[in-house]
C-alpha positions in Angstrom: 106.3 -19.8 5.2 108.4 -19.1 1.8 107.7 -19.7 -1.7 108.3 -22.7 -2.4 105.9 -24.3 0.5 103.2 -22.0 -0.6 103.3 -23.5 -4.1 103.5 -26.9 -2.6 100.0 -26.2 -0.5 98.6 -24.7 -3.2 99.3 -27.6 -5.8 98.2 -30.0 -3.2 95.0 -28.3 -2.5 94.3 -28.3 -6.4 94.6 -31.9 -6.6 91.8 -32.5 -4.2 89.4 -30.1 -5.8 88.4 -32.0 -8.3 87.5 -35.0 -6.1 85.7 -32.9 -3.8 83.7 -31.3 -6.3 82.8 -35.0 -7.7 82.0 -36.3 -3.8 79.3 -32.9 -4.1 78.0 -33.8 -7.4 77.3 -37.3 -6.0 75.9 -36.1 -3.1 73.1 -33.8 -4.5 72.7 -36.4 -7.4 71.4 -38.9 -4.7 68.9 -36.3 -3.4 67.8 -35.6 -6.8 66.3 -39.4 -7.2 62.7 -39.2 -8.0 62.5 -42.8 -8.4 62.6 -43.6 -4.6 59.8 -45.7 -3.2 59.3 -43.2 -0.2 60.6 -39.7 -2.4 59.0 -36.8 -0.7 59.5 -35.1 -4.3 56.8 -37.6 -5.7 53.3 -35.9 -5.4 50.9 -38.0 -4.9 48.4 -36.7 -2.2 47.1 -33.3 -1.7 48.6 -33.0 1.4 52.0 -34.0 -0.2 50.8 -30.8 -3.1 50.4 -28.9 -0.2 53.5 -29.2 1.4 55.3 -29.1 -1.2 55.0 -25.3 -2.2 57.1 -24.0 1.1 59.2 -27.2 1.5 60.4 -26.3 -2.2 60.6 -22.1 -1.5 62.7 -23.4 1.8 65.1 -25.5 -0.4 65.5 -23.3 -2.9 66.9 -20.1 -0.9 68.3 -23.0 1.9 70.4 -23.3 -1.5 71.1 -20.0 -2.6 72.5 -19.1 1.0 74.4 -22.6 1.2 76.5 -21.5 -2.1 76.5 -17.7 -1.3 78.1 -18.3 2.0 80.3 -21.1 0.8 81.4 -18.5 -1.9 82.4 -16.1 -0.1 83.9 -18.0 2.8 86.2 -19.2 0.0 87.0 -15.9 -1.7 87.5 -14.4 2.0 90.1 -17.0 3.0 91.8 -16.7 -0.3 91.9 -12.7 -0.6 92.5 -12.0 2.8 94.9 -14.9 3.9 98.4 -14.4 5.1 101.1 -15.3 3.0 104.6 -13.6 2.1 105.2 -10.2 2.2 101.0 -10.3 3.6 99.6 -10.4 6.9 96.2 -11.2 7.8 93.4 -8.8 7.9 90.3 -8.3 9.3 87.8 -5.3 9.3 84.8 -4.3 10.8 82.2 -1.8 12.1 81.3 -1.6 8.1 77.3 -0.3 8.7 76.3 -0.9 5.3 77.6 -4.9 5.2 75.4 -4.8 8.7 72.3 -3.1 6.9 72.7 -5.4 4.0 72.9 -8.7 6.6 70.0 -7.9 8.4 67.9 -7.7 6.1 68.5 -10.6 3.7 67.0 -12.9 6.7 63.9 -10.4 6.9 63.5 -10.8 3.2 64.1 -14.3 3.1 61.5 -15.1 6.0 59.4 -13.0 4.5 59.0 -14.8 1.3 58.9 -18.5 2.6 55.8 -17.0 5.4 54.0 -16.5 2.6 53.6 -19.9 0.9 53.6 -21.6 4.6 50.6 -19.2 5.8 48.7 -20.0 2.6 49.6 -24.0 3.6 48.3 -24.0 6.9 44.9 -22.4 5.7 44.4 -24.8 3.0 45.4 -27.5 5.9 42.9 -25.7 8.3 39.7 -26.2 5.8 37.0 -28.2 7.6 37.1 -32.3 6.5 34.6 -32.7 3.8 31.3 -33.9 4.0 31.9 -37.5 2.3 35.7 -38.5 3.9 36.6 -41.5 5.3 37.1 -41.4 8.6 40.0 -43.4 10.2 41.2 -44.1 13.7 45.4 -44.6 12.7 46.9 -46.0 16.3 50.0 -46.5 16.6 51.4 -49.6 19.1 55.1 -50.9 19.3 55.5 -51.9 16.6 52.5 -51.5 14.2 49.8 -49.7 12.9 46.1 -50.1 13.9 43.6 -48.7 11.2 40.0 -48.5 12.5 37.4 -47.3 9.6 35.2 -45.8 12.1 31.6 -44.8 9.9 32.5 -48.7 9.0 33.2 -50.5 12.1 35.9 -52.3 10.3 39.2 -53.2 11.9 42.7 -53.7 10.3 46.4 -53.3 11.1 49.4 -52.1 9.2 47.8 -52.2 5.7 45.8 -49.2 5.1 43.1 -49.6 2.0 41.6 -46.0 0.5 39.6 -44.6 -2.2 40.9 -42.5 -5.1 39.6 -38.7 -5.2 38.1 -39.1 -1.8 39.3 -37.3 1.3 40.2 -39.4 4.4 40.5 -37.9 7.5 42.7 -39.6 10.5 42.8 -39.4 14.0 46.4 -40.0 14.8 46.7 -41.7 18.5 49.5 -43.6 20.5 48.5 -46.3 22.7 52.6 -46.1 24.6 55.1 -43.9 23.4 55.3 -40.9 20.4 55.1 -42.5 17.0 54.6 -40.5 13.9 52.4 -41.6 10.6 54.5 -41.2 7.6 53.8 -41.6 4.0 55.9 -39.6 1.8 54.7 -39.7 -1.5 50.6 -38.7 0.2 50.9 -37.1 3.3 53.7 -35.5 5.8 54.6 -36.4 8.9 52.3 -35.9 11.9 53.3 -37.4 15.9 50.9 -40.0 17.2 51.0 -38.7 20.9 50.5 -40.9 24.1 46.6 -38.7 25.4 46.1 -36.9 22.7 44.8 -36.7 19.5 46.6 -35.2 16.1 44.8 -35.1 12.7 45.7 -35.4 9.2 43.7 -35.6 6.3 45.0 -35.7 2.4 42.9 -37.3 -0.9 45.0 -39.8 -2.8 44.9 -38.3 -6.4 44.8 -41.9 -8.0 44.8 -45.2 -8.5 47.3 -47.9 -8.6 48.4 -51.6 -8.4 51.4 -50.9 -6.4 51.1 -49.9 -2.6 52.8 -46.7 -0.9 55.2 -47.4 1.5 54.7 -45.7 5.3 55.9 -46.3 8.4 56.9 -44.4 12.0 59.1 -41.6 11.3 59.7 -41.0 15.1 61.7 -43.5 17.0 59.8 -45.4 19.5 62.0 -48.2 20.8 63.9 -50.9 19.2 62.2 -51.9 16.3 61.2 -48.6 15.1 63.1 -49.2 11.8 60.5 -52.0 11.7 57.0 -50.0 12.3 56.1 -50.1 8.5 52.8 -50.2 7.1 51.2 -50.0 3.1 48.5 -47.6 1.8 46.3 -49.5 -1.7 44.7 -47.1 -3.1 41.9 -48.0 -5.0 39.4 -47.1 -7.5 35.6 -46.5 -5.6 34.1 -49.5 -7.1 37.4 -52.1 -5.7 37.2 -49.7 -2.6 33.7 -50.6 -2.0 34.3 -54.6 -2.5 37.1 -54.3 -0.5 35.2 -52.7 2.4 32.5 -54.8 2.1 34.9 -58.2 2.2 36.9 -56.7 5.2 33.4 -55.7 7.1 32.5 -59.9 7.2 33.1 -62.7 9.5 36.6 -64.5 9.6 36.2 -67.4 7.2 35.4 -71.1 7.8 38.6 -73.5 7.8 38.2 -75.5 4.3 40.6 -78.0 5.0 41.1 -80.7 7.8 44.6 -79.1 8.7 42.7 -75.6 8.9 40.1 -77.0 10.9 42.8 -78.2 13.7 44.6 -75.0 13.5 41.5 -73.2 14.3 41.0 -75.6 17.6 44.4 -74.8 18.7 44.3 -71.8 18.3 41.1 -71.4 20.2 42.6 -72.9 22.9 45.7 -71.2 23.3 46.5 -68.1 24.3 46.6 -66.3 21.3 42.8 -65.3 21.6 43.6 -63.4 24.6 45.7 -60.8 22.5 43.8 -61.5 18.7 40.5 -60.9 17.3 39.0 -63.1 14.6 35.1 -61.4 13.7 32.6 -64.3 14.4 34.7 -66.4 16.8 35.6 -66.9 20.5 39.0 -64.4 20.0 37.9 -61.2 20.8 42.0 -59.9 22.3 42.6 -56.2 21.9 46.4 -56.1 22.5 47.5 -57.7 19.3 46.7 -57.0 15.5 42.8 -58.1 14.4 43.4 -61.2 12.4 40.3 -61.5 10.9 41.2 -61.0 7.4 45.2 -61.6 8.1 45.2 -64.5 5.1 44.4 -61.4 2.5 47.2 -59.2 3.8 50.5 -58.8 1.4 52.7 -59.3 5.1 52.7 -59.9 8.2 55.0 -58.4 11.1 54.4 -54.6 10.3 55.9 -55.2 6.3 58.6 -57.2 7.9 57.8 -60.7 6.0 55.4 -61.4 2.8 52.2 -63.2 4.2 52.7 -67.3 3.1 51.9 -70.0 5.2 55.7 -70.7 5.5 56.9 -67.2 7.3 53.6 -67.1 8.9 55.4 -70.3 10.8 58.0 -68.4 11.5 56.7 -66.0 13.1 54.5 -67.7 15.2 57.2 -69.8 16.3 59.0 -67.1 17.5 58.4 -63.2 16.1 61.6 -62.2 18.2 63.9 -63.9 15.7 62.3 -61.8 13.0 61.5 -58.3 14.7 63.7 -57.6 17.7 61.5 -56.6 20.4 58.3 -58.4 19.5 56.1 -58.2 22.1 54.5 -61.5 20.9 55.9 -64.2 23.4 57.2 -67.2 21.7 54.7 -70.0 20.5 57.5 -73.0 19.5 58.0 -75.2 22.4 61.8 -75.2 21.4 61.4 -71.2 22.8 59.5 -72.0 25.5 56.1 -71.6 24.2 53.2 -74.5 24.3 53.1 -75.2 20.5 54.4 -78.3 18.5 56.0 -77.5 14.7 53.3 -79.4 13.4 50.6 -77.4 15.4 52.4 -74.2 14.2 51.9 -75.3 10.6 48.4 -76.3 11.5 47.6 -72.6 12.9 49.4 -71.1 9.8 47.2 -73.1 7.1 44.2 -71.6 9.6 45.1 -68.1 9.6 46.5 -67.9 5.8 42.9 -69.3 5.0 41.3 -66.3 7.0 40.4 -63.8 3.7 
């Protein structure tokens, strides 16, 4: 290749650089957002604290031998490259470059075993004396939350107590799932015959839920499998607990009241539980409380009377894959619009 095309590669490549080294800067600006509803950099939980120690050793040599090996890739092809009057070289059999390789991996496994030995310890401790003690089950696609000490029952929003530990037993009633909130806790599978655990302390209070959901993909609506963790001061925990531990409540209206007879008659008590009525079904999400839940459909819809509808009607057209059969005789299930708005008013009034 002569001159001249040398210079023209080389001015060519020099135009790019500047682009690429903006398309990198974007790049690690997006992972740098803190602001993120599910950031993993947001510590929230003590397992999340926990975690955090090695997860940030592993990023930050993960870093230093990105750049050094990018470096030197780059100063390699540029020093050793053929061009006029130049061929190509290559060496090897250099022992100390081989010394020198072998044991920057020892040294660098060596320092992130340290903070992940100390992790699994702290991980290992025996659950406290006072933790909550959950049942988290996951189903395609939701979350079941049994409050075991409680005998309480609820499904895919997950109420806690600030400073309190709460210890889960992570199970799968089909296929692998895995219980995910990033901000509190890592990921752990929820295995098909077997049992995982997981326990973090929510380090406080606030309005605002954290966002979880299924970080293992379990069929065609994993995207779907969401669920919410409140977590509460003792006191609201309590009243909460104590208002989720009661009896469904008693229609108030004339429309509940005939949305509570059809659905007694229909099918869905064969899949739903309502405390203190004839539905005792195990294969759907308890209802007994559904009116005071923020959504419905795993986080898919916000709870109102109107996409309650919807769903009953026909949860397909919202989540792909519902296993919920269709309700809307236009679907072919048994159900009239107006006794879907009559079962809606009945189960929005369940709180």
């Amino acid at each position: 290749m002569d001159d001249t095309r040398w210079a023209r590669a080389r001015a060519q490549t020099q135009r790019f650089l500047p682009v690429m080294a903006l398309a990198v800067v974007a790049v690690l600006a997006a992972a740098c957002e803190t602001n993120l509803p599910q950031s993993t950099t947001v510590i929230e939980g003590s397992h999340n604290a926990t975690l955090w120690v090695p997860y940030r050793m592993v990023f930050i040599l993960a870093a230093i031998v990105f750049v050094a090996v990018m470096a030197l890739t780059v100063i390699f092809s540029i020093t050793y490259r053929e061009r006029p009057g130049r061929t190509a070289r290559q060496f090897h059999g250099n022992t100390r470059l081989e010394i020198v390789w072998t044991l920057i991996p020892i040294i660098i496994v060596t320092l992130i075993s340290v903070p992940t030995v100390n992790a699994i310890v702290a991980e290992a401790q025996p659950i406290a004396a006072n933790a909550l003690r959950v049942d988290a089950i996951g189903h395609q696609w939701w979350f079941e939350f049994v409050y075991l000490d409680e005998k309480v029952t609820t499904a895919n929003e997950l109420h806690i107590p600030e400073g309190r530990e709460v210890a889960f037993n992570l199970k799968s009633v089909d296929v692998i799932h895995s219980f995910w909130v990033p901000q509190l806790a890592g990921k752990t599978d929820m295995v098909p015959g077997h049992v995982n655990d997981i326990k973090f302390t929510a380090l406080r209070a606030r309005p605002e839920p954290y966002l979880g959901q299924c970080a293992e993909f379990c069929g065609t609506s994993h995207a779907n499998m969401r669920f919410r963790v409140f977590v509460h001061t003792e006191a609201d925990f309590a009243a909460w607990l104590k208002s989720a531990a009661a009896n469904g409540a008693n229609p108030a209206s004339a429309l509940e009241k005939q949305g509570q007879e059809i659905f007694m008659r229909s099918a869905c008590i064969g899949c739903h539980t309502v405390q203190g009525s004839a539905a005792a079904g195990k294969v759907g999400p308890d209802l007994t409380h559904v009116g005071s839940r923020t959504t419905i459909g795993s986080g898919i819809l916000v709870n109102t009377p109107e996409t309650l509808e919807k769903w009953i009607a026909n949860s397909a057209d919202v989540k792909p894959g519902s296993k919920m059969p269709p309700m809307a005789k236009s679907d072919g299930g048994a159900l009239s619009k107006e006794e879907i708005t009559a079962v809606a008013a009945y189960l929005s009034g369940l709180k």
